[in-house]
Short mmCIF file of the C-alpha atoms (twelve columns), coordinates in Angstrom:
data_MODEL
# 
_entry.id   MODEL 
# 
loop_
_atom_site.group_PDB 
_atom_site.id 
_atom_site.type_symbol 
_atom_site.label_atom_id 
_atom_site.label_alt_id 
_atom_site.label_comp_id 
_atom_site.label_asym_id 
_atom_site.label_seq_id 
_atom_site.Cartn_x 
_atom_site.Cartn_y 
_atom_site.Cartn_z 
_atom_site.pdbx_PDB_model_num 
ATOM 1  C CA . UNK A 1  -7.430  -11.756 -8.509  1 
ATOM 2  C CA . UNK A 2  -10.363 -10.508 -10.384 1 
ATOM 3  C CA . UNK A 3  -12.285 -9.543  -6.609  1 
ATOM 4  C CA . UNK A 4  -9.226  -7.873  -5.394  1 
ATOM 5  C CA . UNK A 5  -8.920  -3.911  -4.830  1 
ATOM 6  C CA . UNK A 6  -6.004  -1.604  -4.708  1 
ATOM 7  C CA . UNK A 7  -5.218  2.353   -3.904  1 
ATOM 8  C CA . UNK A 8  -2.268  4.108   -3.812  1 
ATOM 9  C CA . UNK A 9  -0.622  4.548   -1.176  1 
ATOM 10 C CA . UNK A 10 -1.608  7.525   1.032   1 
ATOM 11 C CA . UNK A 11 2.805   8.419   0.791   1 
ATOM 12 C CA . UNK A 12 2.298   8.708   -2.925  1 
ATOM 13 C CA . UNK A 13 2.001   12.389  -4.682  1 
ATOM 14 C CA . UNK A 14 0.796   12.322  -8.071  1 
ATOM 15 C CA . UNK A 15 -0.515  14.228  -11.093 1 
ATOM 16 C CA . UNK A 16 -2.555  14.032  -14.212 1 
ATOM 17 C CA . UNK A 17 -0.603  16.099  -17.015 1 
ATOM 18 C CA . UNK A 18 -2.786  17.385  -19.748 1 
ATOM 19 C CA . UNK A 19 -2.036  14.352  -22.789 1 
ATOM 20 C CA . UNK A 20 -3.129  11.611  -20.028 1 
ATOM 21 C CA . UNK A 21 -0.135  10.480  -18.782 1 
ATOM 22 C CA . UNK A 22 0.251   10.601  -14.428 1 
ATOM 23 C CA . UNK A 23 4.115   11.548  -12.751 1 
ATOM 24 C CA . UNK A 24 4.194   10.013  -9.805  1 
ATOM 25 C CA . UNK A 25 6.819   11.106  -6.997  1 
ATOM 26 C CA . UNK A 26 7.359   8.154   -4.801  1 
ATOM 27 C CA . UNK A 27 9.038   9.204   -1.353  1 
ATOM 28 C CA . UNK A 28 9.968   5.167   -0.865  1 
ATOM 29 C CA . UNK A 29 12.118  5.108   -4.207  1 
ATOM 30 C CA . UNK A 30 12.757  8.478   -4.190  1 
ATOM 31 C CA . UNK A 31 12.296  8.553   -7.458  1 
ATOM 32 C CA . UNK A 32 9.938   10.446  -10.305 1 
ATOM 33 C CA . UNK A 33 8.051   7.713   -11.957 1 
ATOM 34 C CA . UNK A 34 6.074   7.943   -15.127 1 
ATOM 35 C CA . UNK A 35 3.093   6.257   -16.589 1 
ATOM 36 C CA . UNK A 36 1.667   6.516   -19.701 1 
ATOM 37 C CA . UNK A 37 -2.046  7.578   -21.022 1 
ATOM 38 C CA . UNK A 38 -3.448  3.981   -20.980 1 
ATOM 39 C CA . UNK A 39 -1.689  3.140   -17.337 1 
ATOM 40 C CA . UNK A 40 -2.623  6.460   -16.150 1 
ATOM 41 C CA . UNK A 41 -6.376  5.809   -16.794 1 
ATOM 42 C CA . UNK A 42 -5.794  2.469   -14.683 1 
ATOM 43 C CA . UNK A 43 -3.735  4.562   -11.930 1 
ATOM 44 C CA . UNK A 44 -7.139  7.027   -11.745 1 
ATOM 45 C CA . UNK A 45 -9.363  4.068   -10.841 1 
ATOM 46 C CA . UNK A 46 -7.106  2.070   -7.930  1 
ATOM 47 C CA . UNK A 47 -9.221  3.686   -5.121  1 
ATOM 48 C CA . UNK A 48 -9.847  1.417   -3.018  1 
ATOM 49 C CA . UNK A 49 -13.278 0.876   -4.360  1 
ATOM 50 C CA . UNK A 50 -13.591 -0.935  -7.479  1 
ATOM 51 C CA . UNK A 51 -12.217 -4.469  -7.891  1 
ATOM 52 C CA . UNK A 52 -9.929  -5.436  -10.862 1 
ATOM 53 C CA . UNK A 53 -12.887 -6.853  -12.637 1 
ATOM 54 C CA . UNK A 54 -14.294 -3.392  -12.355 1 
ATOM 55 C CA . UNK A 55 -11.437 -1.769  -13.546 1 
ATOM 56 C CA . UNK A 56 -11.205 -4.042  -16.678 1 
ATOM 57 C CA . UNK A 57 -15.179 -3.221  -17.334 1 
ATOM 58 C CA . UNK A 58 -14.520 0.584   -17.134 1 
ATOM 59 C CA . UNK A 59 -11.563 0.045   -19.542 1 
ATOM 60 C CA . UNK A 60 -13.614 -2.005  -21.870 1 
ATOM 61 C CA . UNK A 61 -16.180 0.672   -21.556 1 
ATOM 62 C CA . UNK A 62 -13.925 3.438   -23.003 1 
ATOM 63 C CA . UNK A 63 -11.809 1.240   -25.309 1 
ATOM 64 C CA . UNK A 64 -14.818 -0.437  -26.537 1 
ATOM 65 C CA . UNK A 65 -13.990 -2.813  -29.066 1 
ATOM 66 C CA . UNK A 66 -10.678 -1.523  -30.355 1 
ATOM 67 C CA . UNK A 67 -8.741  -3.815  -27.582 1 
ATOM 68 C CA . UNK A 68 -10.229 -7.174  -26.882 1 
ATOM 69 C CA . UNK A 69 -10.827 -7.776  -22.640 1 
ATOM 70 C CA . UNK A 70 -8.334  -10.719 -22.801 1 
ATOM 71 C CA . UNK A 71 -5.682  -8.092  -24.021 1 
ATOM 72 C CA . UNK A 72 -6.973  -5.563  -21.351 1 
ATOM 73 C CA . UNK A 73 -7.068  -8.069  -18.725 1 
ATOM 74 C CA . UNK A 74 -3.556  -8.904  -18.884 1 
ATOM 75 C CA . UNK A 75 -2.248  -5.589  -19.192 1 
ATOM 76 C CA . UNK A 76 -4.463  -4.581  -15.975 1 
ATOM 77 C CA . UNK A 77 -2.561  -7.508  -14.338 1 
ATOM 78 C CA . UNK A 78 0.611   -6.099  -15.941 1 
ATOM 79 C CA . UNK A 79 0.328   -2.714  -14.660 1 
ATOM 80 C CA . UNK A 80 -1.269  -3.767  -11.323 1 
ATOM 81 C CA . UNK A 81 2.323   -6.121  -10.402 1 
ATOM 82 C CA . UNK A 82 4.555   -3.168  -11.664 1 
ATOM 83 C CA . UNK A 83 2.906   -0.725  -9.445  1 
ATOM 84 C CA . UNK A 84 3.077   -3.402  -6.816  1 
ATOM 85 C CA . UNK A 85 6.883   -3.751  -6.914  1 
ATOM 86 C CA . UNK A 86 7.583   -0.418  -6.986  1 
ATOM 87 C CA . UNK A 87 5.425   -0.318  -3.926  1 
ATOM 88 C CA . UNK A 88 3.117   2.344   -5.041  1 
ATOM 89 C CA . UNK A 89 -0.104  1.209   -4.267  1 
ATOM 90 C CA . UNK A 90 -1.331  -1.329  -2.042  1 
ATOM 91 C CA . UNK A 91 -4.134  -4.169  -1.884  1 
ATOM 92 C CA . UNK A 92 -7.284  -3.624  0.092   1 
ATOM 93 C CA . UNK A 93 -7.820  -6.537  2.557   1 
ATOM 94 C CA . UNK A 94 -11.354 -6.973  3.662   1 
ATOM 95 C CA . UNK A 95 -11.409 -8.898  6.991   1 
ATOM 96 C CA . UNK A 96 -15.370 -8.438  7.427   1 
ATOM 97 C CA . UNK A 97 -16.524 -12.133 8.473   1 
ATOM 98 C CA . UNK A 98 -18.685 -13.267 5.969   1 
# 
């Protein structure tokens, strides 16, 4: 899981409000979802580019030590299957032979 990628989906309207936290207005739930700082600052980095374990680095790089990367880890993996279910972003799928 650590090599995977994910964006949100192109459907998806969203917005940073000022204390960190993202509303998300999901046309497929029709619903207003939303996350908080610390998901929000996950949210801002699915895009499309940078693989979970990327994520978790850039996490661990502005967290520093205050939350150990096994903690960080599994909330990434949290966070990633919640957005998942409520089908607001999507996995990447490379099918470039190797």
């Amino acid at each position: 899981m650590l090599d995977h990628r994910y964006r949100v989906r192109d459907e998806i309207a969203w917005r940073k409000m000022k204390d960190g936290t993202v509303t998300i207005v999901s046309p497929l739930v029709e619903k207003i979802i939303s996350l908080n700082a610390t998901a929000g600052v996950i949210w801002e980095l699915l895009d499309g580019t940078r693989t979970v374990a990327t994520v978790i680095a850039a996490l661990e790089e502005r967290f520093g030590e205050e939350v150990p990367r096994a903690v960080l880890a599994g909330d990434v993996a949290d966070i990633l299957r919640d957005l998942l279910d409520r089908q607001l972003i999507e996995q990447i799928v490379d099918n470039t032979p190797r």
